[in-house]
C-alpha positions in Angstrom: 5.2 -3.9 43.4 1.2 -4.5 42.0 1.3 -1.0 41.8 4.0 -0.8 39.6 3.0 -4.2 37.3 -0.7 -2.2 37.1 0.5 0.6 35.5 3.1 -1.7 33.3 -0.2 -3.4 32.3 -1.9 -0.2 31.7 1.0 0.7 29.4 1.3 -1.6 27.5 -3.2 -1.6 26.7 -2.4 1.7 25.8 -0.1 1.1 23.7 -1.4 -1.8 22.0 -4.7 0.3 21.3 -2.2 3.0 19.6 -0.5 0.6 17.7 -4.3 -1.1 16.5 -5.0 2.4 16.0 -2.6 3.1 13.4 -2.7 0.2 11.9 -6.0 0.7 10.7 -5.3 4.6 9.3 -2.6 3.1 7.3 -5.1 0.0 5.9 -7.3 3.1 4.9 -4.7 4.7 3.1 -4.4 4.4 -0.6 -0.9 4.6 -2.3 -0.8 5.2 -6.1 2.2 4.2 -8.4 2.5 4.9 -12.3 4.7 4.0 -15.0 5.2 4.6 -18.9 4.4 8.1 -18.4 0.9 7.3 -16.8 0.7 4.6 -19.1 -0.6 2.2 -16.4 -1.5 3.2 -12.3 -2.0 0.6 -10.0 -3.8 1.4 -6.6 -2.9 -0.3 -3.3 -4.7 -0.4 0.5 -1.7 0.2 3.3 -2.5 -4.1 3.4 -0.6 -4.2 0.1 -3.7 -5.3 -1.6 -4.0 -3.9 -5.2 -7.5 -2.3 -5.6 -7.1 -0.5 -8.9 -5.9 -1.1 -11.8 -6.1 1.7 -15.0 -4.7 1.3 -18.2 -4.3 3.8 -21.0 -5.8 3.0 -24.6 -3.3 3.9 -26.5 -0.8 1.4 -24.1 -2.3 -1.9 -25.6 -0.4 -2.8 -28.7 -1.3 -6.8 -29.2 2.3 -6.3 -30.9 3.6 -6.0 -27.8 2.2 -7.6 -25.3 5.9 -7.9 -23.0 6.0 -3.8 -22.5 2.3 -3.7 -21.0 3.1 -6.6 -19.0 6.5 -4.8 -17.9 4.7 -1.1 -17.5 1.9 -2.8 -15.2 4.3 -3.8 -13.2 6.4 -1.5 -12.9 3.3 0.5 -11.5 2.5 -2.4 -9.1 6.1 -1.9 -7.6 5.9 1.7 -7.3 2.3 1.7 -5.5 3.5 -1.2 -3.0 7.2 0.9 -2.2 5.0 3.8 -1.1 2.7 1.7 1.1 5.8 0.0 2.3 7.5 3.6 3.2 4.9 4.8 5.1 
């Protein structure tokens, strides 16, 4: 029987040590999402942590403040559904 509960405990290091193992591949991962046509991309870390943000130029109309706000964000949400997929 401590046979059998040594090699349960051995099991379950092991895969604890896997699981550690992925979860830091996937925190070094980055995930990009875009939106109004590259407009705006927004860069997240497999944490869900935004590290980049680029804007285009030609996106910032101080006429319109509401569509950058909505294009950024849209961006955001795209990046954080691919982190979330993988």
């Amino acid at each position: 029987m401590n046979d059998q509960l040594g090699k349960l405990m051995k099991q379950a290091q092991k895969m604890q040590a896997d699981m550690m193992e992925e979860q830091e591949k996937l925190n070094s991962m980055v995930f990009k999402g875009s939106a109004g046509g590259g407009m705006a991309e927004v860069v997240v870390n497999g944490k869900m942590e935004i590290t980049d943000i680029k804007i285009m130029p030609e996106a910032v109309d101080p006429e319109d403040v509401e569509m950058l706000e909505d294009v950024i964000l849209a961006a955001i949400q795209e990046a954080q559904k691919k982190a979330s997929q993988e």
